[in-house]
OpenMM code with the backbone's topology and positions (N, CA, C; nanometers):
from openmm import Vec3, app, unit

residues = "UNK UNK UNK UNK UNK UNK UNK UNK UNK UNK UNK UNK UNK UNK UNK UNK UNK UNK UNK UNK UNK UNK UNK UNK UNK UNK UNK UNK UNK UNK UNK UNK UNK UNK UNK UNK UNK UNK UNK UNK UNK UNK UNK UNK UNK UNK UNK UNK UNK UNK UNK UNK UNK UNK UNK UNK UNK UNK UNK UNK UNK UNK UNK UNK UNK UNK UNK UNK".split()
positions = [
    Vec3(1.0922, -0.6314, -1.4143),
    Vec3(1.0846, -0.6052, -1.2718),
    Vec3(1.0619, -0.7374, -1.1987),
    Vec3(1.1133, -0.7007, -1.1144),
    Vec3(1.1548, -0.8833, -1.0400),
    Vec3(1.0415, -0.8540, -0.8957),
    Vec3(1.0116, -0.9508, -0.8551),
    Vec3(0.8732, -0.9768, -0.7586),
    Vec3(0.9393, -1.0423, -0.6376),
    Vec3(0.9399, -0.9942, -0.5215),
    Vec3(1.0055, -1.0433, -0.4056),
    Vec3(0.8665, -1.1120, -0.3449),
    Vec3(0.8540, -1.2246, -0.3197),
    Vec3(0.7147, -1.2813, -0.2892),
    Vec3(0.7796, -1.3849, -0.1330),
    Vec3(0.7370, -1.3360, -0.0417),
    Vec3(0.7688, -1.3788, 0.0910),
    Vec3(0.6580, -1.4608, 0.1745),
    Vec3(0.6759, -1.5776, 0.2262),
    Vec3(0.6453, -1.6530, 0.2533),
    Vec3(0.5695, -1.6278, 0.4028),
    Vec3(0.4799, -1.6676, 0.4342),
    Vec3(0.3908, -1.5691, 0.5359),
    Vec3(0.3891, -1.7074, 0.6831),
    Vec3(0.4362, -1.6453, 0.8061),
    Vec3(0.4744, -1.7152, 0.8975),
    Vec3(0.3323, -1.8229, 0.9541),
    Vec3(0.3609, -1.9264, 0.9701),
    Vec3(0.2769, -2.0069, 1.0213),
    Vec3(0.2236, -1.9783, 1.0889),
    Vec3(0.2061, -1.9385, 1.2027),
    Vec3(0.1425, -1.8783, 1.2909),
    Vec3(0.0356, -1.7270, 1.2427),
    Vec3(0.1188, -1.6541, 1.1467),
    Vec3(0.0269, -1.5667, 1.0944),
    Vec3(-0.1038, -1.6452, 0.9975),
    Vec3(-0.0230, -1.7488, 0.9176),
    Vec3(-0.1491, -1.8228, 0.7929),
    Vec3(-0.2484, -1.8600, 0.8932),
    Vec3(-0.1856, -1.9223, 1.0102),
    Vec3(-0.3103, -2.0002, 1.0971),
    Vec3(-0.4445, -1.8923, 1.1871),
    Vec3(-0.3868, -1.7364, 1.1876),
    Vec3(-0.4487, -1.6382, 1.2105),
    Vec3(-0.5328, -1.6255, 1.1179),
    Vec3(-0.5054, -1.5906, 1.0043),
    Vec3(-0.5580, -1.5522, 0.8732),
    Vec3(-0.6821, -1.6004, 0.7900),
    Vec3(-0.6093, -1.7891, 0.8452),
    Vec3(-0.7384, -1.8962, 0.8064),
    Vec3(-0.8648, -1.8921, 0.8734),
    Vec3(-0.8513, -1.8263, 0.9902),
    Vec3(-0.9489, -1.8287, 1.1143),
    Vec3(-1.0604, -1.6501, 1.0608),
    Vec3(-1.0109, -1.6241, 0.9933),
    Vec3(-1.1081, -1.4905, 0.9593),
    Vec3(-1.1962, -1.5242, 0.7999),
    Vec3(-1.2931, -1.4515, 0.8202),
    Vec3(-1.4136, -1.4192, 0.7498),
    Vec3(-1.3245, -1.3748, 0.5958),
    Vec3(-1.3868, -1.3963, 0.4791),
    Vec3(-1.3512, -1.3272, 0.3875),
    Vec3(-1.3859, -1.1680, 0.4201),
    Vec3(-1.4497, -1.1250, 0.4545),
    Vec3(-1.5071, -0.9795, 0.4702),
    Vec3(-1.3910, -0.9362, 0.5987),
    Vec3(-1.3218, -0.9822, 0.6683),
    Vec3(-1.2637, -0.9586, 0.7630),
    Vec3(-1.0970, -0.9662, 0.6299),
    Vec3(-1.0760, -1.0577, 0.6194),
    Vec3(-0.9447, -1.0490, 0.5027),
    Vec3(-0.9534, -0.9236, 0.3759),
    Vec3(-1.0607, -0.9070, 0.3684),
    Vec3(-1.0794, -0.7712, 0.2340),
    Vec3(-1.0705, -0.6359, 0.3747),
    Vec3(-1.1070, -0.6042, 0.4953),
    Vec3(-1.1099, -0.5168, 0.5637),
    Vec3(-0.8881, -0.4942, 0.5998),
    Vec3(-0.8698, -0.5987, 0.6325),
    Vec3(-0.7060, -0.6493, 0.6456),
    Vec3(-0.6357, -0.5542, 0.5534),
    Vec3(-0.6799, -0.6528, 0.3855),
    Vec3(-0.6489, -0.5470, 0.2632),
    Vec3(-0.6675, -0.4012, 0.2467),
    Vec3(-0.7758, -0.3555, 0.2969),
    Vec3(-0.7935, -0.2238, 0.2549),
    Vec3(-0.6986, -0.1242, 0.3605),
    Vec3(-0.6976, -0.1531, 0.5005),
    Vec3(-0.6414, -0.0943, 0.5855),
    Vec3(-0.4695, -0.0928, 0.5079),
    Vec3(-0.4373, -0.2120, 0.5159),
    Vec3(-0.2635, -0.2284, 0.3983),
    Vec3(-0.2525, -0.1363, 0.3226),
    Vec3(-0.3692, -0.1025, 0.2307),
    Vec3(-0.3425, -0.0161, 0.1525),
    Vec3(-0.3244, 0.1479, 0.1093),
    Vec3(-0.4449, 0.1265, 0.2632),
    Vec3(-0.4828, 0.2869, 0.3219),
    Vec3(-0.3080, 0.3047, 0.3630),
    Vec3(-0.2507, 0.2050, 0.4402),
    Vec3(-0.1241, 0.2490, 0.4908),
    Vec3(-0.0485, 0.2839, 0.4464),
    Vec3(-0.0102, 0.2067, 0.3163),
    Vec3(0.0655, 0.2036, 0.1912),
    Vec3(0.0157, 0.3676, 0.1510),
    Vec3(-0.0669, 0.4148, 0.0935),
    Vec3(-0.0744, 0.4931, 0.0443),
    Vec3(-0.0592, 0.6102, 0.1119),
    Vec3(-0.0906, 0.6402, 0.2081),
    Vec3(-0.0298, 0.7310, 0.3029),
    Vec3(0.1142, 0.7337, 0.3932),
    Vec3(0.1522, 0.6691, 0.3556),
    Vec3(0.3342, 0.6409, 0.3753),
    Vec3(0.3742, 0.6821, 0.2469),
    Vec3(0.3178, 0.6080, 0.1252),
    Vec3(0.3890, 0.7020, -0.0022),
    Vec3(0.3945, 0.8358, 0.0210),
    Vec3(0.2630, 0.8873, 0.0116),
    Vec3(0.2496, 1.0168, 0.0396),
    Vec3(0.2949, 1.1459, 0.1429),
    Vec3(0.3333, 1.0549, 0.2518),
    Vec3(0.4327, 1.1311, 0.3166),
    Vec3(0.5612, 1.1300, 0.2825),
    Vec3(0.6136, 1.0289, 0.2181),
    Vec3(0.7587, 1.0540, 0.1594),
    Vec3(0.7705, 1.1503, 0.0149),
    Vec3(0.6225, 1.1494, -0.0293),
    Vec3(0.6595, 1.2166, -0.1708),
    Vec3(0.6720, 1.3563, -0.1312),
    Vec3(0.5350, 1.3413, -0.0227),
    Vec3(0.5657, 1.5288, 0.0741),
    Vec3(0.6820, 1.5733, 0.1031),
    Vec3(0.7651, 1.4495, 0.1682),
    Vec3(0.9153, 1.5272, 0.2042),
    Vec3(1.0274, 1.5643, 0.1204),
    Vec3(1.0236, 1.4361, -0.0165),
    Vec3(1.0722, 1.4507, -0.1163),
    Vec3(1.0467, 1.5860, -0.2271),
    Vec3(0.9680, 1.6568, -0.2243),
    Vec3(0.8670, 1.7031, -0.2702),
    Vec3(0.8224, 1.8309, -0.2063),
    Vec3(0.8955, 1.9417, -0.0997),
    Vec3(0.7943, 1.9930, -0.0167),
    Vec3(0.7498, 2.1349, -0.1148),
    Vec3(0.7640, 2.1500, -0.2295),
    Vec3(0.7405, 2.2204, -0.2662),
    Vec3(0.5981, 2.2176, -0.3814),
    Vec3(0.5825, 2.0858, -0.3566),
    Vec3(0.4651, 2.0469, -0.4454),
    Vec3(0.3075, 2.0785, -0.3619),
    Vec3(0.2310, 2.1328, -0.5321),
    Vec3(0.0874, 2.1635, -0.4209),
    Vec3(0.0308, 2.0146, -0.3965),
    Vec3(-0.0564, 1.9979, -0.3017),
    Vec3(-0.1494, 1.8037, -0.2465),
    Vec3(-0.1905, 1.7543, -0.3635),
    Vec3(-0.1939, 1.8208, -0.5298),
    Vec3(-0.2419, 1.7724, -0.6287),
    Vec3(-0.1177, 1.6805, -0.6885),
    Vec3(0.0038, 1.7982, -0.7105),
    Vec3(0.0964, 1.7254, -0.7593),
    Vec3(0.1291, 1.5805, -0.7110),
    Vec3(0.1071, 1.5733, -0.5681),
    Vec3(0.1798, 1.4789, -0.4760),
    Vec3(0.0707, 1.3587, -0.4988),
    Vec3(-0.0728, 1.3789, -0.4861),
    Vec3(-0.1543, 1.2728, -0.5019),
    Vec3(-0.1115, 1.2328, -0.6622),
    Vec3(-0.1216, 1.2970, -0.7562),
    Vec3(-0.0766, 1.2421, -0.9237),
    Vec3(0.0541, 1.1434, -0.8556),
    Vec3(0.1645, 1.2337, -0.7961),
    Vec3(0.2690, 1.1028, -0.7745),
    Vec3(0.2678, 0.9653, -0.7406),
    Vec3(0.1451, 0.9880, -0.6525),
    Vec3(0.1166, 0.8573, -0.5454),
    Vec3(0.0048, 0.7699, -0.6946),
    Vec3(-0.0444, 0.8243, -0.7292),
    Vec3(-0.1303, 0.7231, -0.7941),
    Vec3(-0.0014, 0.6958, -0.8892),
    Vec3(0.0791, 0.7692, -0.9582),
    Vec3(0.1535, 0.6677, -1.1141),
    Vec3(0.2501, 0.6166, -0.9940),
    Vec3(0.3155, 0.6041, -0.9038),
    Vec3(0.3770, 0.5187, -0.8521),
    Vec3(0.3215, 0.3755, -0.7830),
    Vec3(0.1479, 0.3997, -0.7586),
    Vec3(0.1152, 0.3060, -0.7445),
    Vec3(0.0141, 0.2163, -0.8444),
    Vec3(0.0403, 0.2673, -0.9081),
    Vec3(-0.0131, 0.2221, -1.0920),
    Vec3(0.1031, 0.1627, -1.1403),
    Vec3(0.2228, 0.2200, -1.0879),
    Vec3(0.3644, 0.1441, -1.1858),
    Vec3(0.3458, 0.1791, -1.3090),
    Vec3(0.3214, 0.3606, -1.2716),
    Vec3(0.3318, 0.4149, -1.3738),
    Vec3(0.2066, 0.4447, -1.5207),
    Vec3(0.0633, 0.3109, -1.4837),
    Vec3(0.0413, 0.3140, -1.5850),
    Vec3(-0.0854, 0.4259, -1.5852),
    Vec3(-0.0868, 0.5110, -1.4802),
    Vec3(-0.1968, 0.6424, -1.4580),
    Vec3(-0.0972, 0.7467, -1.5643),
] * unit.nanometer
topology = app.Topology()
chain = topology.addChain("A")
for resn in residues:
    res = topology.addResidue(resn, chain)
    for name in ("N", "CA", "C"):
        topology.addAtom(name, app.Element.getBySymbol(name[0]), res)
């Protein structure tokens, strides 16, 4: 599996540098909250027949890459 790793705009790094570590881990968690609830609405639509259990199992091995 190949890694698309994108280069983060100057103006954003120079934002970024200016915050707290505790402010950059708050950044992260919100990303992820997002991430994971965008999966989860696509697995819902993909999916509408699944009960919220099935769909959360989906969301975690897709965001495990499988290894849940």
């Amino acid at each position: 599996m190949l890694l698309n790793i994108e280069i983060v705009d100057h103006d954003m790094a120079h934002v970024l540098r200016q915050k707290t570590g505790m402010e950059k881990l708050a950044i992260a968690d919100k990303l992820w909250s997002f991430a994971r609830e965008t999966l989860s609405a696509a697995v819902r639509q993909q999916h509408a027949d699944w009960s919220p259990e099935q769909v959360a199992r989906e969301v975690v091995r897709r965001l495990s890459h499988g290894a849940y």
